[in-house]
N, C-alpha and C positions, 0 to 999 in steps of 0.2 A: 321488707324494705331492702331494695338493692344494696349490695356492698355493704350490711351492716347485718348482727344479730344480738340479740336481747336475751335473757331468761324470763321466766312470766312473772318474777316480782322485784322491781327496781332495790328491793333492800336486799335480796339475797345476789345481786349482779352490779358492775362494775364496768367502765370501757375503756377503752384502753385505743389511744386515734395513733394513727403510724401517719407522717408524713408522708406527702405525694411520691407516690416512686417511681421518682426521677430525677437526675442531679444535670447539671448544663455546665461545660465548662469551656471556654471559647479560646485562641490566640490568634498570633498571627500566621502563622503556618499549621494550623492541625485546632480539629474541631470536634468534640464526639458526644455524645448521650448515652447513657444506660441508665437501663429500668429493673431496679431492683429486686421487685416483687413482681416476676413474668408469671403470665399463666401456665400452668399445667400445657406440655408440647398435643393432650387429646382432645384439647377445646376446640372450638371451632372458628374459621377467621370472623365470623360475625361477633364472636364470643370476646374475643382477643381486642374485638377493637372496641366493646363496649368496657371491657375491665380497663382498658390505656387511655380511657377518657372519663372514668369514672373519680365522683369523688375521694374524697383520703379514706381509706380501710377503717372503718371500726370492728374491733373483734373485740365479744363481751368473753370473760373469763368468769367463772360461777364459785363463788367460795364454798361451796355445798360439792366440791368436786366435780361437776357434771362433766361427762364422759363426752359428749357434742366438740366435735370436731369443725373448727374454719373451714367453709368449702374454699377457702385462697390461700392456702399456705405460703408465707414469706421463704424468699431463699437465700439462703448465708449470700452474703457483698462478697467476700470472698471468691467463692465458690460460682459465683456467675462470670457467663461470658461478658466480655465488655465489647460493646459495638462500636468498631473502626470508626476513626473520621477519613475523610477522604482522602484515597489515597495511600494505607497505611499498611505497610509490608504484611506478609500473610506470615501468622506465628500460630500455633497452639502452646498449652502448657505442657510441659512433661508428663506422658503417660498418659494424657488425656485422647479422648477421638476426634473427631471431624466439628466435635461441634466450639469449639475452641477455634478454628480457624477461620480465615477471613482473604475477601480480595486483595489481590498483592498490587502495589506499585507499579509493575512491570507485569503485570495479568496472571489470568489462571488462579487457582487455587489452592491450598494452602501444600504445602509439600509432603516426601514421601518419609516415612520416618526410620528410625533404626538402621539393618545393617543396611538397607539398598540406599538408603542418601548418603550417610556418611562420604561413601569411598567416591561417588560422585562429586559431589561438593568438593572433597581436598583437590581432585583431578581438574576442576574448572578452576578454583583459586590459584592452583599451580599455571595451569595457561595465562590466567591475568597476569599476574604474578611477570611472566615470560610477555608477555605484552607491553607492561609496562615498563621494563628494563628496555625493550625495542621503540619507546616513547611510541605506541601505540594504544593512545587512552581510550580511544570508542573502541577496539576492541576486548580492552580489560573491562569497560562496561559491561559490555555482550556477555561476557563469562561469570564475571560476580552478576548481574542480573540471572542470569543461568541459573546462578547456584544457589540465591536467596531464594529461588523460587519449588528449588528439589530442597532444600532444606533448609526448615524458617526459623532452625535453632546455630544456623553461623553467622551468630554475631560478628566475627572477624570481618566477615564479607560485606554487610553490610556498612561496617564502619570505612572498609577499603572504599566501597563506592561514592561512601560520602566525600571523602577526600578526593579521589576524582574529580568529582561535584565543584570541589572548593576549587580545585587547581585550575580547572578549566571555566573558572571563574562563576560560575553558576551556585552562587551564595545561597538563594535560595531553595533550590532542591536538598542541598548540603542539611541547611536549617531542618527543612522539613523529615528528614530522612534522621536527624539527632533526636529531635523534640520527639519522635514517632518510637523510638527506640527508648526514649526515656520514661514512655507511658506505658512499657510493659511490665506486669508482674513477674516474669520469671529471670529477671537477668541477675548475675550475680550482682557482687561489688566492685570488682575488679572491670565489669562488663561496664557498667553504670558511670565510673568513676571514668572510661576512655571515652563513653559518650560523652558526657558533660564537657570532657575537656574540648574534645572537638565543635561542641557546641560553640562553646568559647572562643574556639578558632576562626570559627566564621561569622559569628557576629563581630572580630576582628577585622578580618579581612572586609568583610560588608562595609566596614565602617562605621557600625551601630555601636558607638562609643561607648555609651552607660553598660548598654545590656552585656558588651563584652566584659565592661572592671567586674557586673553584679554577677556574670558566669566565671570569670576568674577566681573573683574572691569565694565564693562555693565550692568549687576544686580546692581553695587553700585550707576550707574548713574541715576536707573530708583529707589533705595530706599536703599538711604544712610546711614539709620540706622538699615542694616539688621544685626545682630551680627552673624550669622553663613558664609552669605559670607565673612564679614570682618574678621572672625578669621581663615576662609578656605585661603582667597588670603594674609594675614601675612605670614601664613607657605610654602606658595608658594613661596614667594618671597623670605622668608630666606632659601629655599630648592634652591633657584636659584641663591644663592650669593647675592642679593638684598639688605639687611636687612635696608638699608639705606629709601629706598621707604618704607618699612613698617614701620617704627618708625610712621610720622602722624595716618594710621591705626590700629597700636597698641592703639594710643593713644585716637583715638575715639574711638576704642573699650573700652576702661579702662573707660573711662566717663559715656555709657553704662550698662556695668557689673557690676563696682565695680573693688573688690578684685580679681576676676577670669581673670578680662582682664589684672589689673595692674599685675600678674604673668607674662602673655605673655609679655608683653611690658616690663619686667623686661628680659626676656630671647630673647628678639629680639636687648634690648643693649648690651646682652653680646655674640649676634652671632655679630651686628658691631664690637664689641671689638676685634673678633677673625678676621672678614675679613679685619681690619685694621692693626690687629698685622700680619697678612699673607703677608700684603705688605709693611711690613719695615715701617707703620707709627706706635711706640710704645706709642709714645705720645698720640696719637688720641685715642690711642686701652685702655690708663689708663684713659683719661678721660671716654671714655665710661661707664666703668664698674664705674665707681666713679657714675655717673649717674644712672647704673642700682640699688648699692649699694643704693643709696638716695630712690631708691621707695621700695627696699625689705633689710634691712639689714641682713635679714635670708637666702640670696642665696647663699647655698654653694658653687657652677658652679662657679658666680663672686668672690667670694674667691679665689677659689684656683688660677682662670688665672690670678687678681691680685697679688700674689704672683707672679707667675710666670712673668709675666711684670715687676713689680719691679727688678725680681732677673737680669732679662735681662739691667736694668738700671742699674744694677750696689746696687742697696741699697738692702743689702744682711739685715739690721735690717726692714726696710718695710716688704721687703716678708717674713721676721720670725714673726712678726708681722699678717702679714693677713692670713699666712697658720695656725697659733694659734688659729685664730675664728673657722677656720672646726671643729674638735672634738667641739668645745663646741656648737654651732648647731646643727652640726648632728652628734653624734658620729660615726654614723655606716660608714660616711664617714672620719674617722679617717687613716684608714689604705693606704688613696693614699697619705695622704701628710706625715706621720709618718715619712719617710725616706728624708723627703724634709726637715723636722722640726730641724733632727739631724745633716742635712749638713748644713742646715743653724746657729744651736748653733755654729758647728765648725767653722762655717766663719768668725763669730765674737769673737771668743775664749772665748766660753764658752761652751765646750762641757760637765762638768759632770752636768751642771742646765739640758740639756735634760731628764737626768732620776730624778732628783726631781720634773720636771714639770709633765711627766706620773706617778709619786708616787702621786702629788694634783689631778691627774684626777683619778685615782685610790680609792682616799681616797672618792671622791665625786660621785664616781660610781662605785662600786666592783667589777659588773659582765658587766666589759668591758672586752670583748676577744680581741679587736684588741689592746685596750691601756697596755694590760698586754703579749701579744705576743714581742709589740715593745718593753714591759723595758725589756721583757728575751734576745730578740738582744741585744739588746744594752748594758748589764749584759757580755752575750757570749764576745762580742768585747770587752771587756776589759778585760777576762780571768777570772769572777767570773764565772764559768761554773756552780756549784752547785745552784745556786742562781736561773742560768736562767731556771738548768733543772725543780727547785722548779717551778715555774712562769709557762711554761709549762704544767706543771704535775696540777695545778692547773684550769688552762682550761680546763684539759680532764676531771678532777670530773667533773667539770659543766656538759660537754657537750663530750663525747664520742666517737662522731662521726664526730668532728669539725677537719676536713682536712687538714687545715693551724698548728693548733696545731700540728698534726701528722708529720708532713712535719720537722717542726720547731726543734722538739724532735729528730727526726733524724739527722738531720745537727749537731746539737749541740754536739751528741754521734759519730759520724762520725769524727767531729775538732778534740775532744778528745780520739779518736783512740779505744773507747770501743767495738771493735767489735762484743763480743756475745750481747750487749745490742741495737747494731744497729742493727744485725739480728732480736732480738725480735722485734723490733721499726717495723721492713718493714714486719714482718708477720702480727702485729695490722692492717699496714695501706693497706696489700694488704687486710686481709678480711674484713677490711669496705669497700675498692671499691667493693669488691663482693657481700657484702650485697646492697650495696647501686645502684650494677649497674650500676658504674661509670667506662668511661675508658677513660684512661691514654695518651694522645699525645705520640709517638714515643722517645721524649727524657726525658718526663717528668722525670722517674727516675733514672736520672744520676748521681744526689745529692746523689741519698740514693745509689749507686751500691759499 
């Protein structure tokens, strides 16, 4: 009976069935098969192809000790060659011969080993090396393909090309050139742990969302204290709605770094704030930022959506209140809440304190454009036009070519029907876009027509 054998009495024998051997494992860049149980290399190709399509092994074992040997002897998993998927850099194992190796990536066959590759291989990584400092990337290819293929044991090389790969945006060679590296038996840890990471890189930069956070968080399992995947897989997660999972990560990062991480961790409470205010918890969304406020009282971002939260609650003095801190942080972030500040005076009825609070921020900084724009509005709105166009006219000495000014000058002379002076206004402001280069949206100037 093919592929099977018996002793001559069923009570004194036993069998013993080995699954098919063969295992399949598929992705999306890199594919391969091996056959565990290979015939003897003095069979014959007829022979070879009868055992690789024959049924599952039974080999009887005789309690009686019999001395009959399997004419198919299984070979250690270990100890067998594994057959490339396509594609897959040429490697042997250590110490092994020829038959360990395989077609390379970049052609030819598997490389030369001992003293005569080594000293080749540094000399070619040395020229990419020299290449790539002269931003000459196809030529740093040309040399690390060189050198992967004199010697299948520099992993450095390989991992240089991949990045290559990455930078010159070619995501997918990069992939396949990781995953292909990650399926060899002989690489260290240290070897393993830069593939994976780079793996992670490029389904990064691919944009392959999931598969980057589930490559990140793998690198975090194998060295939890890496700070560059911890603050690669934070932004992943708050790029995926998540912000919730990155808060611990923030948090070990911040322990970490210091100040550079408590930033992040400060900006990853106030993406929870935001993905909580998005689902109707407003509550959840002001503690949050109340938290992000406790680690940075300098963040303007948590400002302003505090405000915003409050106004939503209802406490129209809260959010005049927290929109008040942005100018004095940052000024230059003055001009998104200016307009928030003055509907908020009004809510509470106290709208003329608006323009004496921009006369104190005036007084404490003179060459604020945004804080001397809003008191000329808010001047205009109440009909002192002369006032606002002074306040105006003042930011263009400064600065001549300041836009919002120009814009501002205009409307004001437009309300007040000055027409020969509004025409001057929009010849100023067309030939600064023309110096400047600047064009115009389709309705941008409807104000000024």
């Amino acid at each position: 009976m093919a592929g099977r054998s018996r002793t001559a009495t069923a009570s004194s024998s036993s069998w013993t069935t080995w699954p098919a051997p063969s295992t399949r494992r598929s992705g999306r860049c890199c594919s391969w098969r091996s056959r565990w149980a290979p015939p003897p290399p003095a069979r014959s190709p007829a022979t070879r192809r009868r055992v690789s399509r024959s049924r599952p092994v039974a080999i009887a074992s005789s309690r009686t000790g019999s001395k009959r040997k399997s004419t198919s002897s299984a070979t250690s998993r270990s100890d067998r060659p594994t057959t490339p998927g396509r594609g897959i850099a040429p490697w042997r194992p250590k110490g092994s011969g020829g038959a360990g190796s395989c077609v390379s990536l970049f052609g030819g066959r598997g490389g030369r080993s001992g003293r005569e590759a080594v000293p080749e291989t540094d000399a070619a990584i040395r020229r990419a090396l020299g290449a790539v400092l002269e931003h000459d990337l196809a030529s740093a290819e040309a040399e690390l393909a060189r050198a992967v293929r004199r010697d299948s044991d520099a992993v450095d090389a390989y991992l240089a090309l991949a990045r290559i790969f990455r930078q010159r945006g070619e995501i997918g060679r990069a992939i396949h050139l990781h995953q292909n590296l990650l399926l060899r038996r002989d690489l260290d840890d240290d070897a393993r742990f830069r593939a994976l990471l780079g793996l992670a890189d490029d389904f990064r930069e691919g944009g392959f969302l999931r598969r980057a956070i589930a490559a990140y968080e793998e690198v975090l399992t194998r060295a939890p204290r890496d700070a560059r995947a911890l603050r690669a897989l934070v932004r992943l997660l708050v790029d995926a709605r998540e912000p919730a999972r990155a808060i611990p990560l923030a948090r070990r990062l911040a322990r970490l770094e210091g100040d550079a991480g408590a930033a992040l961790e400060t900006s990853v409470w106030v993406e929870l704030a935001e993905t909580e205010r998005a689902e109707g918890r407003t509550q959840a969304a002001r503690k949050a930022l109340r938290r992000a406020l406790k680690l940075d009282p300098q963040a303007v971002r948590a400002w302003v959506a505090l405000g915003e939260v409050e106004a939503e609650l209802g406490h129209a003095g809260e959010a005049l209140a927290a929109w008040r801190r942005v100018p004095e942080v940052d000024r230059r972030a003055g001009p998104v809440v200016y307009p928030r500040i003055a509907a908020s005076f009004a809510a509470v009825g106290r709208a003329r304190e608006y323009e004496s609070w921009l006369r104190e921020l005036l007084a404490a900084d003179g060459d604020d454009p945004g804080a001397r724009l809003a008191l000329a509005r808010a001047l205009a709105a109440r009909g002192a036009a002369e006032d606002a166009l002074a306040e105006v006219r003042s930011v263009l000495e400064r600065d001549p070519r300041h836009l919002d000014a120009h814009v501002a000058l205009g409307r004001i002379l437009l309300a007040e029907g000055r027409e020969a002076e509004v025409a001057k206004a929009h010849g100023a402001l067309v030939d600064l876009l023309e110096r400047e280069r600047v064009r115009l949206p389709a309705d941008a100037g409807e104000g000024l027509a």
